[in-house]
C-alpha positions, 0 to 999 in steps of 0.5 A: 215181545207184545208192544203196545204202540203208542201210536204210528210206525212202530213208536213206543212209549212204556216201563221195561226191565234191563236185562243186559246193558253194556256200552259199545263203540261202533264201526264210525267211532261213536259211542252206544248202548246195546241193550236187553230190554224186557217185560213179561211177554219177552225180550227185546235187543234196543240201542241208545246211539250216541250215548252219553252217560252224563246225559243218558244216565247209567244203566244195570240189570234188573233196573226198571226204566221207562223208554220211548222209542221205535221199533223196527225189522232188523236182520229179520228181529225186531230191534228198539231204537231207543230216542228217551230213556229214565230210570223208573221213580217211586211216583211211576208206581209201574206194576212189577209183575207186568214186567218179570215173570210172577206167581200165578196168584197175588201176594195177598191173596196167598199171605192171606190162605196161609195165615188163616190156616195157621190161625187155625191150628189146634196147636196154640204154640204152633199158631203163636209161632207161625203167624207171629213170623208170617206177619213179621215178614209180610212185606217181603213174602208178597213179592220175594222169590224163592230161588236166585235161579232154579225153581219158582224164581219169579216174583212171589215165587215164594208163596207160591211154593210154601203154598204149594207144599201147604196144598200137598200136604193137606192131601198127605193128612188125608190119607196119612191120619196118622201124621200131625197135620198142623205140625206138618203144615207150620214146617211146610209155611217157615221152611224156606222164610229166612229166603227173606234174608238169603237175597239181594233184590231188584227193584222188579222183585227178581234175587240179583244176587246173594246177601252177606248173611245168605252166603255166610248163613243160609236159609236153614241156619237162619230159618231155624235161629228166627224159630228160637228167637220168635219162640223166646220172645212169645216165651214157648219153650216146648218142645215144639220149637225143637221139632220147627227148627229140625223140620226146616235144617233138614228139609233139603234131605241130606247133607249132600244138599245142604241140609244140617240133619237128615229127617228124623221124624215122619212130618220132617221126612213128609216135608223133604219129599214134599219140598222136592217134589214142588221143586222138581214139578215147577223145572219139568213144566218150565223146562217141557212148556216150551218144546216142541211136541215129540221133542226133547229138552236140551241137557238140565244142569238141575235135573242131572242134566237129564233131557226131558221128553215132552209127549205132547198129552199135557196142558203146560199152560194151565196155572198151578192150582191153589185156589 
């Protein structure tokens, strides 16, 4: 983990993510907290001796806290002894992205791509559609992510696969002419947005856990009900109402997967390969970049639990390309 030192013999002073928290007794009966800290260049393990939970406070992953302390060489790692310790407040104003792993590109900047593509739409019931709903839910689309675990389950994860899959299917329409480009792209933009309301959040923009809604309803169901609603109030009634809410239930590919409905139309099936591919493309790089060149991957629950070869000719560094 980088630390940047406030000044000599290793002291620290900065905001870190709890990862893990768990209160310990030692081998002189005293109480301590052991502790996973981090940010975004990695982990740190931390103890807070004699602690006191009046006086220390409470702590649980995914709060943001602010330490002072020192660090030191122990059983050849290094460890943070913790001497102050806060929860983080409003007025900190600590940049979350500093601290969870985040997208490659800002919220903004791809809110704002994504909203001029579909204020350009031919279309005039998808480009209603699309911004009215990107813009109802700006505020958590520059931030949330896309997955509890999994795929793009960082901060602004969801972005940057909507706006992934925007990009392959723009190249798709080139070579397909075919296809209705706009109608593919405004599936593509509202596929996973009811993500918004899957998850509960933690303060460094991480899903902590699923919402009442997200495991009563899920993304599809809900993704497809705010279609209709958002639709209703513009007063569309056309069929491409109909076409959105079937892109979105059935962009998982089958049941098996989740989806209500498999694809019945070309720009449903484009947007189900599509959606897999992103997804399967964000796991290998994550799951390749840190193994040794000639080297495998452990078993992967989400890849069939196939192990992964990394060959060593690609750059696993290179940011995923948008811009």
């Amino acid at each position: 983990m980088n630390f940047t030192p406030a000044g000599a013999n290793g002291l620290v002073d900065c905001f870190l993510l709890v990862k893990a928290s768990n209160k310990k007794t030692s081998s002189k009966g005293d109480t301590y907290l052991d502790m996973t800290l981090a940010d975004r260049s990695g982990e740190i393990n931390a103890k807070l001796w004699s602690y006191d939970a009046a006086r220390h406070g409470e702590y649980q992953p995914g709060d943001v806290v602010k330490i002072r302390g020192t660090v030191s060489q122990y059983n050849g790692a290094d460890q943070l002894r913790i001497e102050k310790i806060r929860h983080a407040q409003p007025a900190d104003e600590v940049d979350a992205s500093t601290l969870v792993q985040s997208a490659d590109y800002s919220g903004q900047a791809m809110f704002d791509e994504l909203y001029g593509l579909a204020a350009a739409f031919g279309d005039p019931d998808l480009k209603s559609i699309v911004t009215t709903m990107l813009t109802q839910h700006k505020e958590k689309l520059l931030y949330w992510p896309a997955a509890l675990r999994m795929h793009h389950a960082i901060r602004g994860g969801l972005l940057m696969h909507t706006l992934s899959i925007v990009r392959l299917a723009q190249r798709v329409a080139e070579v397909y002419p075919f296809i209705d480009a706009d109608l593919l792209l405004a599936g593509a933009m509202l596929h996973d947005i009811a993500k918004t309301t899957e998850y509960e959040m933690s303060p460094a923009g991480l899903a902590s856990g699923y919402s009442v809604k997200g495991n009563l309803i899920g993304h599809l169901a809900e993704g497809a009900m705010m279609i209709r609603d958002t639709a209703a109030a513009l007063g569309i009634d056309s069929e491409v109402v109909t076409l959105l809410q079937h892109m979105v239930l059935s962009h998982h590919g089958e049941p098996d997967f989740g989806a209500a409905v498999r694809p019945a139309f070309i720009e449903a099936e484009l947007l189900s390969q599509l959606d897999m591919l992103d997804a399967r493309m964000f796991e290998m790089r994550e799951a390749t970049e840190g193994v040794v060149n000639g080297e495998f991957t452990g078993k992967l629950w989400g890849m069939d639990n196939r192990k992964l070869y990394n060959h060593g000719r690609d750059d696993m560094s290179k940011e995923t390309k948008l811009f």
